[in-house]
N, C-alpha and C positions, 0 to 999 in steps of 0.2 A: 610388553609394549606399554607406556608410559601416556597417560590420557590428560590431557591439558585440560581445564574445567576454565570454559568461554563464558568471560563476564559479563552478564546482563547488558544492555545496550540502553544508554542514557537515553531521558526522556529529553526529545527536542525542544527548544524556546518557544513558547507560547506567542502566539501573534499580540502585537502590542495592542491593548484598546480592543481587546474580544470579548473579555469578561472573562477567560477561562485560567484558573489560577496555574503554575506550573504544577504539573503531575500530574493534575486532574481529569478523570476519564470523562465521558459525556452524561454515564449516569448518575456518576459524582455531581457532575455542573448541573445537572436538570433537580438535583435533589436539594442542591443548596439555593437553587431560585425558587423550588416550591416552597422550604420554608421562609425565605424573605419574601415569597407574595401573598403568603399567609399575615401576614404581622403589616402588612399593604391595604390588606384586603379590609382588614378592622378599622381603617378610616378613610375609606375609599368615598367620598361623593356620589348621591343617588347620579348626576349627570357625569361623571368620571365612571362609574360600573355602566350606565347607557351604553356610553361609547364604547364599552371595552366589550360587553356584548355583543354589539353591533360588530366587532371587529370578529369577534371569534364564529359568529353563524359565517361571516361572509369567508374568513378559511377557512370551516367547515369545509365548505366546496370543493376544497384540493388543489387549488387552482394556482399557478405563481402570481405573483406580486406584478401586480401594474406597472405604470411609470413611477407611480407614487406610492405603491403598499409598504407592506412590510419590509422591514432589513431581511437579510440572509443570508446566515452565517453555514457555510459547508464544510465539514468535519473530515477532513485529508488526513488518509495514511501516509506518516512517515516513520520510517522505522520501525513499521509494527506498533506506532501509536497514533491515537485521533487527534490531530489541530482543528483549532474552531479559526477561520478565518473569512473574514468579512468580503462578500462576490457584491458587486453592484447588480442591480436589478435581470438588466439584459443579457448579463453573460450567466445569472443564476436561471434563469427562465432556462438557455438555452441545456443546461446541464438537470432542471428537473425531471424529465425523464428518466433520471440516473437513479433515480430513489423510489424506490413502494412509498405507497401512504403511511405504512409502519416506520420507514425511517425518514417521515418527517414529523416533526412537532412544530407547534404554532404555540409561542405563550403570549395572551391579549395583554399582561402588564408590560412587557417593554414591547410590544409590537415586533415581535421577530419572531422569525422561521430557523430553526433545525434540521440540516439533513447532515443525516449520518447513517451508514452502513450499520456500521455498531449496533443501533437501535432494533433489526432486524436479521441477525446479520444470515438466517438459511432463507431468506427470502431474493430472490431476482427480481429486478424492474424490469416495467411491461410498461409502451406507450399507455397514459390515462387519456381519457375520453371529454377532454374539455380546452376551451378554446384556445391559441397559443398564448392568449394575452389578456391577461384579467384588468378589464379599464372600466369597470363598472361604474369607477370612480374617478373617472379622469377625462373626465369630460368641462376641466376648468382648465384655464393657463396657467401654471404655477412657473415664471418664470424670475427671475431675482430683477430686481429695482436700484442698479447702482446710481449714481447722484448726479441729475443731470450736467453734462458738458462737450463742447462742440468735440464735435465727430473726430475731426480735424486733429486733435490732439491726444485722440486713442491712438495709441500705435498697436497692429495687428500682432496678434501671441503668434511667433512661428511654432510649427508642426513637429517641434521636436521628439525623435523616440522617447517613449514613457510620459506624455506632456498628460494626456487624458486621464493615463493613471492617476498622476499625480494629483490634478485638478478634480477628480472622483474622492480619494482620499482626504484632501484638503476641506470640501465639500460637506463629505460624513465628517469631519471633526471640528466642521462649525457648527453643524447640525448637533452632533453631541453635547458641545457647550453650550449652544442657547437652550438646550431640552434638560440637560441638568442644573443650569446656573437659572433659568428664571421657568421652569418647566411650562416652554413654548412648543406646543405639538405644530410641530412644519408639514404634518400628512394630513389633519383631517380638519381644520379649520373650514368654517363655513365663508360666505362673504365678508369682506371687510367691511366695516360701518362709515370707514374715512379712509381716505390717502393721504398720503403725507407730502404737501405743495412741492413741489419743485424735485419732486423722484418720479421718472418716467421706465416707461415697462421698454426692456432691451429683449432683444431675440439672442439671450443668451440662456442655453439651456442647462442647468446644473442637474445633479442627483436627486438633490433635496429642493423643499421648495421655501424661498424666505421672502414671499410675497406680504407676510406679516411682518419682518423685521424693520423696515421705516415707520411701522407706527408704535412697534414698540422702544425703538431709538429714540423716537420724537417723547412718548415720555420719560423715558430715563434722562436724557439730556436736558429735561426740562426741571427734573429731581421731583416729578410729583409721577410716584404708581395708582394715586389713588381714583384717579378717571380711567384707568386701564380696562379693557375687558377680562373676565375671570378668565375664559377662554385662553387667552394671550398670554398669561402670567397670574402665576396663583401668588406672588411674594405676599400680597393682603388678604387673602381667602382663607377665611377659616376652615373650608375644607384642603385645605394648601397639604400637600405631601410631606410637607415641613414640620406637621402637627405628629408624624411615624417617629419611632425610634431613633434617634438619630445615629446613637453608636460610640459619638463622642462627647466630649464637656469641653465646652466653651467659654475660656474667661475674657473680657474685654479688659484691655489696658491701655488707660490714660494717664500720657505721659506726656506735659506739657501740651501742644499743640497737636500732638501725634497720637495716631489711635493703632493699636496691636490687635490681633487676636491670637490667644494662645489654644491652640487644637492637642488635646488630649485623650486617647479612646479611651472609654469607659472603663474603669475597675483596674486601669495601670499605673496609679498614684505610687511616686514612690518606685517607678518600676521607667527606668530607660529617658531617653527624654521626650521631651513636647513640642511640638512645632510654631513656631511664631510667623506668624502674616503679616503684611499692611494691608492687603486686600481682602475687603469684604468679600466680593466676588470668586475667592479664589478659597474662603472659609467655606463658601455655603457652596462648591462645586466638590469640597472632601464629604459633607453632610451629604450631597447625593447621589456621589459617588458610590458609597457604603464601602470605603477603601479601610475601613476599622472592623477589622476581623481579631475577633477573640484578644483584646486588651492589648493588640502586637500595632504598634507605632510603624513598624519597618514596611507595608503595604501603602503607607498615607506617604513615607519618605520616599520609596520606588515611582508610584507614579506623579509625586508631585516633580522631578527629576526627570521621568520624560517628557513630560509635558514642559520644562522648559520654563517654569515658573519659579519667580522669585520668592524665598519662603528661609527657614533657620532653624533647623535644629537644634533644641536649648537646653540644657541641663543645670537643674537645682543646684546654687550652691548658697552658704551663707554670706549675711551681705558686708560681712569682714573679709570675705577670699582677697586675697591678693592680688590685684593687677601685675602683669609681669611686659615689658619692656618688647617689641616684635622683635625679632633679630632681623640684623641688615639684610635686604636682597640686594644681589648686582642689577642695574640697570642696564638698558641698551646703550647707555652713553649718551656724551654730546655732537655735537658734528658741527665744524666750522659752516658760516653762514654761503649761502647759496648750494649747499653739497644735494648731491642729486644721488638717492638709494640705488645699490646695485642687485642684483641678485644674491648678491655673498652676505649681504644686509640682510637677505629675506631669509637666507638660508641660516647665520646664529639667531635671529630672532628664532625661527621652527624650532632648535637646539635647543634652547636656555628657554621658551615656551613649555616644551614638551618637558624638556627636566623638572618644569619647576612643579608643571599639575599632576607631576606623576612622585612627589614628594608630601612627608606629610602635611606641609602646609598648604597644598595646592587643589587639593578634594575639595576647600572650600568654596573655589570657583561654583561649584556644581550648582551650593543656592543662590547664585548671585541671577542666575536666570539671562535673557535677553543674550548679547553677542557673549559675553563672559563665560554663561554656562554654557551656548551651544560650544566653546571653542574647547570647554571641560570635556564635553560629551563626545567628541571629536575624537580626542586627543586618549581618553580614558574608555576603552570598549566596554570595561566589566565597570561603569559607574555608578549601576543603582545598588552594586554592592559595597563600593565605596561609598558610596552615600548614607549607606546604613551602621559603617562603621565608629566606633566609638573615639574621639580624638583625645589623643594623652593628654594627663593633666595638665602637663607645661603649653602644650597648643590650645588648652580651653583658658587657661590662662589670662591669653595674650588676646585673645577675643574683647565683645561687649558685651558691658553688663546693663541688663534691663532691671532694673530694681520692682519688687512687687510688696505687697504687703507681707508677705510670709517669708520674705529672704530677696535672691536673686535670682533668673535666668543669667546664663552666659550662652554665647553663642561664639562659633568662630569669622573672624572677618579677616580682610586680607590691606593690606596697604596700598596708598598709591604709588607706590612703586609696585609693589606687585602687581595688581592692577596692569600697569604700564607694561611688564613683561610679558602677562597674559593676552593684552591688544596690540602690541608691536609699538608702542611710542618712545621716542629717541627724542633728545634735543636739540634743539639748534640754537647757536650761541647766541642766536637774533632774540631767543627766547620763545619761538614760537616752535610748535608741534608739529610732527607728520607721523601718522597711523600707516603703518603698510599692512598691506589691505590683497586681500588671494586674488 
């Protein structure tokens, strides 16, 4: 009898925006947050360690998360392995009783809850002894503040399946970005000291709560953080988070009128390329992200790629490399004047779209970010691993070059014609434009 030996069973995709790397079990994930809140911890703020104390007696309790607690991430068997995936408040409430006290953990640095079997795993859950709803602290309104105007010209969100989800989701990844781009705590803010004129409180209830965020729009739009409250945003605090390790090395480059940032992880000179920004904002969300693991560039290109931001992978070259010529792409053509798009229109655009992002010069869509890259991301399933790929020499080429004091960056860029292939624009002999549009 002949015995067939059954190949281990791949590890599932990881939930985007969990924290948990691919492969990684939960004692792995818990052991690589104890050493980064170790090296946290060395320049933590006596009123930053208050609160974070304060947070950790009050889960002592065992209790779930209020309207406004903790995040809660629950660690789902698939295939025989743990996903860490993010439950919004109320349907985590409802599934705590799923878990002993052992298989939950509570870390006071990012404010989140762990429950995982894993952690216990000859242990069974038994109803705990406390109350369904931890609101110790929610006895404020924490409702959002969008910008006053007549009623009249809200049109009402229909009820569509998945609308709440989505709107939850949406929600946690604003909340994400104002808590690592200007580290704005939306859970435990005291009173405001001001309002912001002309932003009135809506009876709309979100996940999160961004009853702070019109006062801190009011001064960034005004370009002065320095009346801010520390509270609100540490960007000028010397106890700022900003003062931690950061992971990477940061060069500013001016060039002309125009300001770069070049993001490179620590101790990979010389090793892979570097990433170039226009955005500030989008520098200091890699900085606290901590997306620079062990000198490897390819975790900062993965999610700067989901996230849908515009950003360039650039590689050293010297500042004699040769420029090389783009090769022709076909356009969607012209079209006599008054012609009206048909479906057969829509259908070689999808065709000569799809061919073109899925050749080697079409990857580059991916950092063009906005409608460009999402129609990359679309079109390209496996594109954070295209995005990590290396482009031949003749296509780094035909790119731009940023000149630096030690040589040059090159990066890839795409034409306006390609461009035009990738958005569906065709012309019309009148001279003017038409996008088709899903």
């Amino acid at each position: 009898m002949t015995v067939e030996a059954t190949a281990p069973a791949s590890f599932p995709a990881v939930e985007r925006d969990s924290g948990q790397k691919q492969g990684e079990d939960i004692h792995a994930f818990i052991e690589r947050r104890r050493l980064h809140n170790e090296k946290r911890a060395q320049h933590e703020s006596p009123d930053a360690k208050k609160r974070r104390l304060a947070h950790e007696a009050h889960a002592a309790k065992g209790a779930p998360p209020g309207k406004k607690g903790a995040r809660v991430f629950i660690w789902e068997e698939e295939d025989g392995f743990f996903i860490r995936r993010a439950f919004n408040r109320t349907d985590a409430a409802c599934r705590w009783d799923e878990f002993t006290p052992s298989q939950r953990v509570y870390d006071s640095f990012s404010h989140q809850w762990d429950l995982c079997t894993a952690l216990a795993p000859d242990e069974d859950a038994e109803p705990d002894t406390y109350d369904d709803y931890d609101d110790d602290n929610d006895n404020d309104d924490f409702h959002f503040y969008p910008p006053t105007s007549p009623a009249d010209l809200i049109p009402a969100i229909p009820n569509v399946p998945g609308r709440e989800a989505m709107e939850r989701e949406n929600g946690q990844r604003a909340a994400d970005v104002l808590q690592r781009a200007y580290d704005l705590d939306l859970e435990d803010q005291g009173e405001a000291a001001d309002v912001l004129p002309g932003w009135q409180k809506q009876d709309v209830s979100l996940t999160i709560s961004l009853r702070f965020v019109p006062i801190l729009l009011q001064h960034i739009l005004a370009g002065d953080l320095t009346g801010v409250a520390a509270d609100l945003c540490d960007l000028t605090s010397s106890n700022s988070d900003l003062e931690l390790d950061w992971g990477v090395d940061v060069r500013i480059l001016q060039l002309g009128g125009q300001t770069l940032y070049e993001i490179r992880p620590r101790g990979s000179e010389g090793v892979g390329p570097s990433v170039l920004l226009e955005s500030a904002a989008t520098a200091l969300q890699i900085i606290r992200s901590g997306w620079a693991q062990d000198s490897d560039v390819e975790p900062i290109i993965c999610n700067l790629a989901k996230w849908g931001v515009e950003f360039y992978p650039s590689w050293p070259r010297p500042a004699n490399h040769v420029s090389l010529a783009s090769p022709p792409q076909p356009t969607l053509g012209r079209r006599p004047p008054g012609y009206e798009p048909t479906l057969v229109d829509y259908g070689v655009y999808v065709q000569r779209r799809d061919m073109f992002l899925r050749s080697p010069r079409g990857r580059a869509a991916l950092f063009y970010g906005g409608i460009v890259g999402r129609l990359a991301r679309l079109v390209l399933s496996d594109f954070t691993d295209i995005a990590c790929l290396a482009p031949s020499e003749d296509v780094l080429k035909t790119g731009a070059r940023v000149s630096t004091n030690d040589g040059a960056l090159w990066h890839e860029t795409l034409t306006e014609a390609e461009l035009g292939i990738v958005c569906g624009v065709y012309t019309l002999e009148t001279g003017t434009y038409f996008i088709l549009c899903r």
